[in-house]
C-alpha positions in Angstrom: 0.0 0.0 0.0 1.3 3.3 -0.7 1.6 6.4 1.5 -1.2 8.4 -0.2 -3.2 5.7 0.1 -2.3 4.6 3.6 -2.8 8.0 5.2 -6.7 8.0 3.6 -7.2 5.0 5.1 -5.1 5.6 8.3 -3.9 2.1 8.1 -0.6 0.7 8.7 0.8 4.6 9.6 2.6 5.4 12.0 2.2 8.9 13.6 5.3 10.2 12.9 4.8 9.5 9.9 1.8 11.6 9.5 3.2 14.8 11.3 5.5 14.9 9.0 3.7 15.1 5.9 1.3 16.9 7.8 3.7 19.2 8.3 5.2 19.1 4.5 1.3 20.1 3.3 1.4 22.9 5.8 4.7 24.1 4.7 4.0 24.1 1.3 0.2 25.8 1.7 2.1 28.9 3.5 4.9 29.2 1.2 2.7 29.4 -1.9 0.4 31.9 0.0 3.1 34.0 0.8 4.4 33.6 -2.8 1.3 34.9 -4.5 0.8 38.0 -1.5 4.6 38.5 -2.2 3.4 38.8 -6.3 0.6 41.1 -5.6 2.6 43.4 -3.6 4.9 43.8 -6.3 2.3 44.1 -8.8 0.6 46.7 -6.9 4.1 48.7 -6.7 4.7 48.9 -10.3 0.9 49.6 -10.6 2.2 53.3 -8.6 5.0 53.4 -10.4 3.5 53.5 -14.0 0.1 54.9 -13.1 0.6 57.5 -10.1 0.3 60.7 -11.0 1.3 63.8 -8.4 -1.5 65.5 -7.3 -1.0 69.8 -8.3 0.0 71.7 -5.2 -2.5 73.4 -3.5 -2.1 77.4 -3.7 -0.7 78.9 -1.2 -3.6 81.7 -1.1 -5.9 79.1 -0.6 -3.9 77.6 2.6 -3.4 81.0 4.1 -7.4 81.6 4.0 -8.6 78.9 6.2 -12.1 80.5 6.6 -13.4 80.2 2.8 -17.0 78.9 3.7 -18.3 81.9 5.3 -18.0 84.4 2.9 -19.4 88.1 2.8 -22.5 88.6 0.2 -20.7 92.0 -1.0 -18.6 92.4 -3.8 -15.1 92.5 -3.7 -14.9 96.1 -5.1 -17.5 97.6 -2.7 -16.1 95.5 0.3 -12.7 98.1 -0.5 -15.0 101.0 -0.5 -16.8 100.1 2.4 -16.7 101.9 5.9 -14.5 100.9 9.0 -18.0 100.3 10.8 -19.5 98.3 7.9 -15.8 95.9 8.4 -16.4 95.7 12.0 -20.2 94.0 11.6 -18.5 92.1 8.6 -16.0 90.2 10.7 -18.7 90.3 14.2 -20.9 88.1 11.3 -18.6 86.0 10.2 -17.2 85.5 14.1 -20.6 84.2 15.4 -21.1 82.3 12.0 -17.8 79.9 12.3 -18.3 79.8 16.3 -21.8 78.9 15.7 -20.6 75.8 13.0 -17.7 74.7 15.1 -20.0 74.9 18.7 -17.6 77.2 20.3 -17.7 80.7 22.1 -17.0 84.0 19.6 -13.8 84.5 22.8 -12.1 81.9 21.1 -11.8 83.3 17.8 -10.1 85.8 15.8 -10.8 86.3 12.5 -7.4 87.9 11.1 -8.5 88.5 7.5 -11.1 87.6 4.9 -11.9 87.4 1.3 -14.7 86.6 -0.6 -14.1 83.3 -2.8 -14.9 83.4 -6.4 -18.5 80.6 -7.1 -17.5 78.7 -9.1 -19.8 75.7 -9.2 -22.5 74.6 -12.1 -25.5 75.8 -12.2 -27.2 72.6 -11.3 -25.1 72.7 -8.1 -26.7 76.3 -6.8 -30.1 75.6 -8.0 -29.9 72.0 -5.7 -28.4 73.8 -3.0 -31.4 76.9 -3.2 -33.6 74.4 -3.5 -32.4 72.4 -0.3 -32.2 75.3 1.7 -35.5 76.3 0.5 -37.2 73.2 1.2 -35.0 73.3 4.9 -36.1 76.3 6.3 
């Protein structure tokens, strides 16, 4: 009777025997799984090499105004013609807006500097987010 055949059967092996091809299946299951994760890895590395692209640095005017969400409804050219006074309720707006969205008291913020940012989304995307807003409040 053969091996194969003898450990089906389990008759006329001894137990060594079978721990040690027990052990040579084992041994051979783990190096062929590591083999093929050792493949993909390397597959997946030349996947960045070839198809990674760098993503375009960010502006730095963008990074330097960190507050871009809570923008003033006037134009640029009258917010440069506009009053000390009409600055001071600007920035008293925008202080209780951003300490109102991030839950915290207007004594913990100081708003440095603003700008207005430039809209630039579709159409569809305003007339979805009127029409949310609408339909909110």
């Amino acid at each position: 009777m053969e091996l194969s055949d003898s450990l089906i059967s389990g008759v006329g092996v001894h137990i060594d025997e079978a721990l040690a091809t027990g052990g040579e299946v084992t041994l051979i299951g783990l190096a062929i799984v590591f083999a093929v994760l050792v493949i993909l890895m390397i597959v997946l590395m030349l996947f960045k090499v070839f198809f990674y692209k760098e993503p375009a640095k960010a502006s730095s005017a963008a990074v330097s105004a960190p507050i871009q969400t809570a923008a003033p409804a006037v134009s640029a050219a009258s917010a440069k013609e506009s009053e000390p006074e009409d600055d001071e309720e600007l920035i008293a707006v925008l202080t209780a807006a951003v300490a109102a969205s991030m839950n915290t008291s207007t004594y913990n913020l100081k708003i440095k500097s603003y700008r207005r940012v430039p809209n630039t989304r579709p159409a569809w995307n305003r007339a979805g987010i009127s029409d949310t807003i609408g339909n909110r409040f």
